[in-house]
N, C-alpha and C positions, 0 to 999 in steps of 0.2 A: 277622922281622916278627911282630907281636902284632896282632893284630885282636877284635874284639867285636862280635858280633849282639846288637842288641835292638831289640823291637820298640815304638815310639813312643807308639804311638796302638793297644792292643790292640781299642778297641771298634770300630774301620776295618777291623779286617780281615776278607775273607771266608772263612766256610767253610762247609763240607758233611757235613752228615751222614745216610747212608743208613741207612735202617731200615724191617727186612722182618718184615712181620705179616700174620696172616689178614684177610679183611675183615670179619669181625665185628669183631676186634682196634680196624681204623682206625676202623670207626663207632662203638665206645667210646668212642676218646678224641675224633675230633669231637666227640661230645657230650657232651664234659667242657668242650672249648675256650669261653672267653668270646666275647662278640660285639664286641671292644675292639680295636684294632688292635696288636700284627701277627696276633693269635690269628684275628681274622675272615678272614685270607689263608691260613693255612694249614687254617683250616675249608673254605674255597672250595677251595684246590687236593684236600684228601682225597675230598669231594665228587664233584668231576671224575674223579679216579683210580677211586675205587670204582663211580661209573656208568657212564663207559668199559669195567674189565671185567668189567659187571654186562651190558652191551648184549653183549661178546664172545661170555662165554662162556654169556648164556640165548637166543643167536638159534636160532631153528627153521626149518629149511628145509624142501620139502616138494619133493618128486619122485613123477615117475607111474613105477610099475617095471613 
């Protein structure tokens, strides 16, 4: 038996790409990113990510000892 993968329609297909920076890093390149779509989507999700854990890791609690 002989078989062949290819794939048809490359610009359909999904993928992922993970990538791990400081956040000064992500606020770089947001503000490199255009305001044009799909650039304004991934400015929105870095956004969300970097104030998420900007609220984590700057909360203050306060306890009576």
């Amino acid at each position: 038996m002989k078989t062949q993968f290819r794939i048809e329609n490359p610009d359909d297909v999904q993928m992922t790409l993970t990538t791990t920076m400081t956040a000064r890093e992500w606020k770089a390149l947001r503000d490199q990113l255009v305001s044009t779509y799909p650039s304004w989507k991934l400015s929105t999700a870095i956004t969300n990510m970097v104030n998420s854990a900007t609220k984590a890791f700057s909360a203050t609690t306060e306890s009576d000892l």
